[in-house]
N, CA and C of each residue as an Amber inpcrd file, in Angstrom:
protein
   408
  -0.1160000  13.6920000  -7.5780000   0.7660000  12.9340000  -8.4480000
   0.2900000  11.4900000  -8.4510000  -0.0940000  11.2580000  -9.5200000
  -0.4300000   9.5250000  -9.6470000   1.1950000   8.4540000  -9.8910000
   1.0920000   7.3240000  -8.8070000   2.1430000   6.8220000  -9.2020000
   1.5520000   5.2350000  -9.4230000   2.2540000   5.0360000 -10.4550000
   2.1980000   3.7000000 -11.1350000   2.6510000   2.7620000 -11.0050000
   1.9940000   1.8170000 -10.3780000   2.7710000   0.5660000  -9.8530000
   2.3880000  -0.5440000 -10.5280000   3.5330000  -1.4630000 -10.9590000
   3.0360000  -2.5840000 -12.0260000   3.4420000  -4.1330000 -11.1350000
   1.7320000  -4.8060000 -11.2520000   2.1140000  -6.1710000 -10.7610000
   2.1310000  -6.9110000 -11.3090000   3.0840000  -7.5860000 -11.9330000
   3.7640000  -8.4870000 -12.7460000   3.0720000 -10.0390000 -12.2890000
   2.6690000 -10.7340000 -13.3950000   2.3930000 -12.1710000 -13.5190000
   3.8540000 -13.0390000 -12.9280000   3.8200000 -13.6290000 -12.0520000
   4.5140000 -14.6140000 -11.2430000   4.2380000 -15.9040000 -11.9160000
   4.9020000 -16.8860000 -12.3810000   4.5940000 -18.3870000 -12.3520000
   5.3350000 -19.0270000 -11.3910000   4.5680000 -20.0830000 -10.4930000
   5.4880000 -20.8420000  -9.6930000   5.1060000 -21.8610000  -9.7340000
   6.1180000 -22.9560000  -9.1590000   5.6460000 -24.5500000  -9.0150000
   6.4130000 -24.5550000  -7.6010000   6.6470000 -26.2360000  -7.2260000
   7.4290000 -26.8110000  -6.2410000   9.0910000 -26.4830000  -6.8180000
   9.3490000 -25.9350000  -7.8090000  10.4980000 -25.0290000  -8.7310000
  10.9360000 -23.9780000  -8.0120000  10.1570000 -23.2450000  -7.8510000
   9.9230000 -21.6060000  -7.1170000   9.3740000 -20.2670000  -8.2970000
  10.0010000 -19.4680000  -8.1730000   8.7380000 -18.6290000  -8.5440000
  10.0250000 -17.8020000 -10.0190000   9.0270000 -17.3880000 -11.1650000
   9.5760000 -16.9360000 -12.3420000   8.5010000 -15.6200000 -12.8590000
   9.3860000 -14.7270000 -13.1640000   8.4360000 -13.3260000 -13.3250000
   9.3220000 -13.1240000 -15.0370000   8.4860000 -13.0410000 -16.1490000
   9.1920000 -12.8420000 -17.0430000   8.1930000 -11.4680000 -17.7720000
   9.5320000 -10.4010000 -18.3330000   9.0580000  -9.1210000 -18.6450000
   9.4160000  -9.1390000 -19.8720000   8.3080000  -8.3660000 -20.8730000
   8.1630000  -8.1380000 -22.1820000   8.1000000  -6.6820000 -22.5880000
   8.6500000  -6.0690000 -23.3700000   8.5940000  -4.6080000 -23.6330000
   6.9070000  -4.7510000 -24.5160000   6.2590000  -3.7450000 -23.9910000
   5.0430000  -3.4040000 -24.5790000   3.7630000  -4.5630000 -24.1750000
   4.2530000  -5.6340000 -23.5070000   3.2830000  -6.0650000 -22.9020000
   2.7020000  -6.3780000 -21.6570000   4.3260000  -5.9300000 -20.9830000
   4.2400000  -5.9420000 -18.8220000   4.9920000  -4.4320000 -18.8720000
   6.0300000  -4.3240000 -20.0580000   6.1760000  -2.9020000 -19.5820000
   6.0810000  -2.0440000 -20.6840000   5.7520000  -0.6330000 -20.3810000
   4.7890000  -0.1300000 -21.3320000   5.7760000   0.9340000 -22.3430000
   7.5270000   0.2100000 -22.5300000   8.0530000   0.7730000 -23.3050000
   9.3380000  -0.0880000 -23.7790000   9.9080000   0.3370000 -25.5180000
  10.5860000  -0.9830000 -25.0770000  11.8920000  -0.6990000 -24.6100000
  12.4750000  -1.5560000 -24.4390000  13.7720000  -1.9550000 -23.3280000
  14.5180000  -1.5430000 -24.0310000  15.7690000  -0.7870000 -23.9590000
  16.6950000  -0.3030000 -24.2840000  18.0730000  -0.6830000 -23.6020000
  18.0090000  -0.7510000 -22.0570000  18.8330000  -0.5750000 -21.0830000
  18.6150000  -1.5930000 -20.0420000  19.4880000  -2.2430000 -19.3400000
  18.6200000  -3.0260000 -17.9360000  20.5990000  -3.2130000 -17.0890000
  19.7980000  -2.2510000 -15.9030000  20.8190000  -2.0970000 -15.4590000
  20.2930000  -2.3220000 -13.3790000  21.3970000  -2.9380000 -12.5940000
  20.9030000  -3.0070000 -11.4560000  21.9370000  -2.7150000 -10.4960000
  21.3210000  -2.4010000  -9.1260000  22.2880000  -1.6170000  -7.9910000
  22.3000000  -2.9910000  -7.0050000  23.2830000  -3.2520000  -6.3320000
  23.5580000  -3.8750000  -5.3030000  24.7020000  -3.3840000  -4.5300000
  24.5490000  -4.5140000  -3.2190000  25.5160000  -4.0520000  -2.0550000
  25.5560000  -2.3640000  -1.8520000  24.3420000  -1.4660000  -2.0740000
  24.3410000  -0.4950000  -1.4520000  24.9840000  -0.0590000  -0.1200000
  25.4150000   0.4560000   0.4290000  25.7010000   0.2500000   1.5680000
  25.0010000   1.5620000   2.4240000  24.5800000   1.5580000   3.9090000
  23.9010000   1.6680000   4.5560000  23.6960000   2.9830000   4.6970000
  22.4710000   3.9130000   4.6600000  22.7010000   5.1130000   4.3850000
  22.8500000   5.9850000   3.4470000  23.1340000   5.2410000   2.5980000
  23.6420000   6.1240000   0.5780000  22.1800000   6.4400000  -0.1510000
  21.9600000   7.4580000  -0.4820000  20.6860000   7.8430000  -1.5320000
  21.4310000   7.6970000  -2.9150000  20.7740000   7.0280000  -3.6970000
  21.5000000   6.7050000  -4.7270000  20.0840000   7.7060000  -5.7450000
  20.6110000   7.7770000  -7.0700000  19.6940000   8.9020000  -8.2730000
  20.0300000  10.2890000  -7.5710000  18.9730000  10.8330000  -7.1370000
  19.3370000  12.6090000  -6.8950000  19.5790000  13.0590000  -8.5270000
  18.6590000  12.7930000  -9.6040000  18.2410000  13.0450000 -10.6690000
  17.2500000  13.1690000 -11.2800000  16.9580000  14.1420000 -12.6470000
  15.7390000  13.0170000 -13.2600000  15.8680000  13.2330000 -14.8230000
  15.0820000  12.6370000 -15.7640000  15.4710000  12.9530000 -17.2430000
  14.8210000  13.4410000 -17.9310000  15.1540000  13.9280000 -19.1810000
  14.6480000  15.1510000 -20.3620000  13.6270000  13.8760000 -20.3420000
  14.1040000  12.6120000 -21.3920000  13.4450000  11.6750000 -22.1310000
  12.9840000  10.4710000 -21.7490000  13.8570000   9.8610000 -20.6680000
  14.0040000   8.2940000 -20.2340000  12.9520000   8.1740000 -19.3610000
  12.0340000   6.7920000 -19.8640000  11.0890000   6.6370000 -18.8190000
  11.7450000   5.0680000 -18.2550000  11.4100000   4.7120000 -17.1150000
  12.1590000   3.4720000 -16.3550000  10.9490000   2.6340000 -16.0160000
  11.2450000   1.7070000 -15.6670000  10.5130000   0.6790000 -14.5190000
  11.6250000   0.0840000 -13.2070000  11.1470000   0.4040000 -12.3150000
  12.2810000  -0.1060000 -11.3170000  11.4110000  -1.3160000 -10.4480000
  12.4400000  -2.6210000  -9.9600000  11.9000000  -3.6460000  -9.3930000
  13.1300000  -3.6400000  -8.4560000  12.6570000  -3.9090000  -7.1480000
  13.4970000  -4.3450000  -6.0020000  12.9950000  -6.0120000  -6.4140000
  14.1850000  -6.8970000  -6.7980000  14.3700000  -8.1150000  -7.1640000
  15.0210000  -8.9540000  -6.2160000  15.6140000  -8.3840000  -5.1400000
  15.7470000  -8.8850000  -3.8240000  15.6930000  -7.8460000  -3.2070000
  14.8290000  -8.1190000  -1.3940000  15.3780000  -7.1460000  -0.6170000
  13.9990000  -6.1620000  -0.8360000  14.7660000  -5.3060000  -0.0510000
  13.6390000  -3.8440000  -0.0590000  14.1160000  -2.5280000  -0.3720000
  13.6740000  -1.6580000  -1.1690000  14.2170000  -0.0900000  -0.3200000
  12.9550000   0.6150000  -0.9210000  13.1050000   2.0970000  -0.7700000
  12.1170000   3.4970000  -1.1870000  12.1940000   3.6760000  -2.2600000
  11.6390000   4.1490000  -2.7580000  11.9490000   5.5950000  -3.7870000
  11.1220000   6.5910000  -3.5740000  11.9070000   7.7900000  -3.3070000
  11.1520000   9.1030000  -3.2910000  11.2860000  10.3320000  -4.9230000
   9.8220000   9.8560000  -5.5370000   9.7080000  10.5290000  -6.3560000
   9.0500000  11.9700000  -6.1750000   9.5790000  12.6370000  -7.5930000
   8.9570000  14.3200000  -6.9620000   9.0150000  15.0070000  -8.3000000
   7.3870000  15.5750000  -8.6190000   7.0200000  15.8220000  -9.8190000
   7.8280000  17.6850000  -9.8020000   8.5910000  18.2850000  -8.8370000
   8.3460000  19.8580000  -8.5810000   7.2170000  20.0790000  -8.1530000
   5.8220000  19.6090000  -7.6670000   4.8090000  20.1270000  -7.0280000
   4.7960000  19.5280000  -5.9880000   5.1060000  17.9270000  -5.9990000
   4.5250000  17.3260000  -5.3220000   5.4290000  16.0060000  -4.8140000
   5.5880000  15.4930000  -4.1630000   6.6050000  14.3670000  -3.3180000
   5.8320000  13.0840000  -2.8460000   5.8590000  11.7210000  -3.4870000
   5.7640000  10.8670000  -2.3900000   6.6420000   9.7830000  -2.3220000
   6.8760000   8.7460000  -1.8080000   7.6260000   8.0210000  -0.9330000
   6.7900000   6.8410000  -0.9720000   7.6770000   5.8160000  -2.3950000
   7.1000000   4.5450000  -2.5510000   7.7610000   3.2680000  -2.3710000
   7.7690000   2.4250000  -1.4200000   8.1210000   1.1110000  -1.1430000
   8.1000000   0.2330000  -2.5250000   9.6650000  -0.2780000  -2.2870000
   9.1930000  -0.9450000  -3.2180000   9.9000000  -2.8360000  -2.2190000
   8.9280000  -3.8200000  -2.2600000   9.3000000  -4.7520000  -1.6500000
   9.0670000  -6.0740000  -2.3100000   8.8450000  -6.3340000  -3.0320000
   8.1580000  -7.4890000  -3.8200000   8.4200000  -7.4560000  -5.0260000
   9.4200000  -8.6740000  -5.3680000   9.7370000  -8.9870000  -6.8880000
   9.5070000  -9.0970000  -8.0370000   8.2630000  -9.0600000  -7.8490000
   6.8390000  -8.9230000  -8.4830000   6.2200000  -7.6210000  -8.9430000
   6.6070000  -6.4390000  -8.2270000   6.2720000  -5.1910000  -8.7090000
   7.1990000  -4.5180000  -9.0590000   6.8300000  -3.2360000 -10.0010000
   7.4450000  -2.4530000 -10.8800000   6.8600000  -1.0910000 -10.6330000
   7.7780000  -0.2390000 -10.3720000   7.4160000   0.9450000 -10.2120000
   7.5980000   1.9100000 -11.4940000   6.4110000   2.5040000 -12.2480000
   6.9500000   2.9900000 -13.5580000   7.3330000   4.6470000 -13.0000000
   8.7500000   4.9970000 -13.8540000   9.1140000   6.5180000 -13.3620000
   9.5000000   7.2810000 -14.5800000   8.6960000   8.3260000 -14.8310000
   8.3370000   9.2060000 -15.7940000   9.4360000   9.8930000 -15.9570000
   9.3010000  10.5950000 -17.2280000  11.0240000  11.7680000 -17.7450000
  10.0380000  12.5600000 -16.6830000  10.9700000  13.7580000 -16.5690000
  10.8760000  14.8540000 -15.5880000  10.4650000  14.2300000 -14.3930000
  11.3230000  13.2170000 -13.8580000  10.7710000  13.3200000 -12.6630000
  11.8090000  13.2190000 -11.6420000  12.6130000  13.9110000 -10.6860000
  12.8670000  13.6740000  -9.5410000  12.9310000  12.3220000  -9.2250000
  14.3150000  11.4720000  -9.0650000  14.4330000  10.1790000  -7.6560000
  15.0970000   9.9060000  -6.8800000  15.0560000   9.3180000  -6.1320000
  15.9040000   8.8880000  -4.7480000  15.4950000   7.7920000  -4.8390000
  16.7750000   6.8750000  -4.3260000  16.3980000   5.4670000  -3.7900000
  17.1130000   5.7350000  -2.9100000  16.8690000   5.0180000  -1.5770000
  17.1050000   5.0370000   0.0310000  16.4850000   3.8520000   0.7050000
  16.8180000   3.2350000   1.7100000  16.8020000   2.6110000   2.9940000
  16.6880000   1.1570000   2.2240000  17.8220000   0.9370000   1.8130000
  18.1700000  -0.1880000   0.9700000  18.5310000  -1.4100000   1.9810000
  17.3530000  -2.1800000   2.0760000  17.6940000  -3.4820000   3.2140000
  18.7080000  -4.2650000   2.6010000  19.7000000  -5.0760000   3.3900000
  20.8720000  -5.7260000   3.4660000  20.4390000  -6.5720000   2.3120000
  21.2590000  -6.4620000   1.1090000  21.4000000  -7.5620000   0.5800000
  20.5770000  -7.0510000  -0.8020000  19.9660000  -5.9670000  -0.4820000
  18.4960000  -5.1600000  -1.9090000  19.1070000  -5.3200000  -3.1590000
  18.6370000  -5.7840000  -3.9870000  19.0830000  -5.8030000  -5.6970000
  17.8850000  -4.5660000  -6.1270000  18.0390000  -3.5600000  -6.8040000
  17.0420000  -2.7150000  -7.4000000  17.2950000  -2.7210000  -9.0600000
  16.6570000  -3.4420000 -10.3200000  16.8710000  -3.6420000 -11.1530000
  16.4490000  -2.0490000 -11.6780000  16.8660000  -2.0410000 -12.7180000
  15.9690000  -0.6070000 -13.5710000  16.1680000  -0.9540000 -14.9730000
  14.7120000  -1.2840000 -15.0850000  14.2770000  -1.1950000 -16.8570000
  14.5120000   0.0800000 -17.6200000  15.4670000   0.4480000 -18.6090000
  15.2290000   1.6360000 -19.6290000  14.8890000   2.2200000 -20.7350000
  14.0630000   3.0640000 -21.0870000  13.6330000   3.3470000 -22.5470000
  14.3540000   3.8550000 -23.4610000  15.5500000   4.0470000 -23.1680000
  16.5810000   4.7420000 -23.6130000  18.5670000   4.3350000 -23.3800000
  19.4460000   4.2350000 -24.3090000  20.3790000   3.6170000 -23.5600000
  20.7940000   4.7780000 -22.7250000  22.1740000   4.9290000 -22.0030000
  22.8740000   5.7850000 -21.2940000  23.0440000   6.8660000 -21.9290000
  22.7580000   8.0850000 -21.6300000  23.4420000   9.8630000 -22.7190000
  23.1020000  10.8080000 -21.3480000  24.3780000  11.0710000 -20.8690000
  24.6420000  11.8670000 -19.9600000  23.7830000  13.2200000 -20.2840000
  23.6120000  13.5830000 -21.2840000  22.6970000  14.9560000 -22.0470000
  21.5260000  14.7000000 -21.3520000  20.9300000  13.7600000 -21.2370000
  19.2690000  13.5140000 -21.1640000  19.1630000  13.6130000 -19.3300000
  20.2870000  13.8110000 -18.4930000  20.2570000  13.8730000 -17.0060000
  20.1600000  15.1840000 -16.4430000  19.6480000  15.1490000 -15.3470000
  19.0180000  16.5410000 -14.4990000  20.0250000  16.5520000 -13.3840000
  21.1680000  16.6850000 -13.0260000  21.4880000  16.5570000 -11.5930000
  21.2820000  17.8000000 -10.4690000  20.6950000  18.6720000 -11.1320000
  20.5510000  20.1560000 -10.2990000  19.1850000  19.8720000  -9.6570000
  18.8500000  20.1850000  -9.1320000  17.6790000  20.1400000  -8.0790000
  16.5630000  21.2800000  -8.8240000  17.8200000  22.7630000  -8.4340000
  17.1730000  23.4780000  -9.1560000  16.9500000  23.9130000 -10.3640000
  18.0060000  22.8900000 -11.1000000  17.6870000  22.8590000 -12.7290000
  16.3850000  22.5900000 -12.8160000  15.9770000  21.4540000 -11.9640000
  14.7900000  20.8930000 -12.3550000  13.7030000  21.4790000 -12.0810000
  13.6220000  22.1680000 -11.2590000  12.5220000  22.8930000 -10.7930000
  12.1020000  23.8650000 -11.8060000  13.4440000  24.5640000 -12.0460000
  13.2920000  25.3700000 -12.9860000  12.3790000  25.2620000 -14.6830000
  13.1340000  23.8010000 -15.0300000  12.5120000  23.0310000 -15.9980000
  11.2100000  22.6910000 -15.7720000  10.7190000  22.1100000 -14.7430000
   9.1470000  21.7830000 -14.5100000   8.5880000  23.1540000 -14.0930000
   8.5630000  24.1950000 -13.9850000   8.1140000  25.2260000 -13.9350000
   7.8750000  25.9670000 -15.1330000   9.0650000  25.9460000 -15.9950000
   8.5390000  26.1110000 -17.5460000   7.7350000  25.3930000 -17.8910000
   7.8440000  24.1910000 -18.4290000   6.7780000  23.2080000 -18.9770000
   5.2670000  23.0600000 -18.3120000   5.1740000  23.5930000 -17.5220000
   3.9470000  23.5540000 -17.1330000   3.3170000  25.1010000 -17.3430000
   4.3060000  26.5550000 -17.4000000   3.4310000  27.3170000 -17.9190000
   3.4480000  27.5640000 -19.6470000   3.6930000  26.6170000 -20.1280000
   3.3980000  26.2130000 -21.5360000   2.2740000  25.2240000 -22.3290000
């Protein structure tokens, strides 16, 4: 599974530091949605989904946590720590976010607005689904 990590142009001065995002030119779809998690609290896996259509970019914008993505073949487990990067996450895909350090903001860019239709919450829905589509 190839995962895609986007490092975003930073400007800083004696100011501090400014990361500004453009649909189609830092991220590779346009913005529909921009929605973010805080005050997680300690322990909680937040997603345990994935979608027909919606592709994302997720930035930990303060703070730290994971994401464990999972194509149905295959699983890995990506840090995300730096304000500066963007993790791009594909339709059909499996996520988890977890081990959300005190204080973590996790933004999420969307290609799509909110439609409960376009969500996977079965595990084995999904499996099921990526098991078709791939013998097609």
């Amino acid at each position: 599974m190839q995962v895609n990590k986007y490092v975003f142009q930073s400007h800083g001065d004696e100011r501090g530091q400014l990361v500004a995002l453009e649909e189609f030119r830092d991220i590779p779809f346009r913005i529909k949605r921009v929605y973010y998690m805080y005050d997680t609290a300690p322990g909680v896996v937040r997603g345990k989904h994935a979608h027909k259509s919606l592709e994302q970019i997720l930035v930990c914008i303060h703070g730290s946590c994971k994401i464990k993505l999972d194509n149905g073949y295959e699983t890995k487990i990506v840090p995300l720590e730096k304000p500066y990067e963007g993790l791009y996450v594909a339709n059909n895909m499996w996520r988890e976010m977890y081990d959300f350090s005190d204080g973590a903001v996790l933004m999420v860019l969307a290609s799509e607005l909110y439609n409960e239709d376009d969500y996977i919450r079965d595990y084995d829905e999904f499996l099921k689904l990526v098991k078709k589509e791939h013998e097609n």
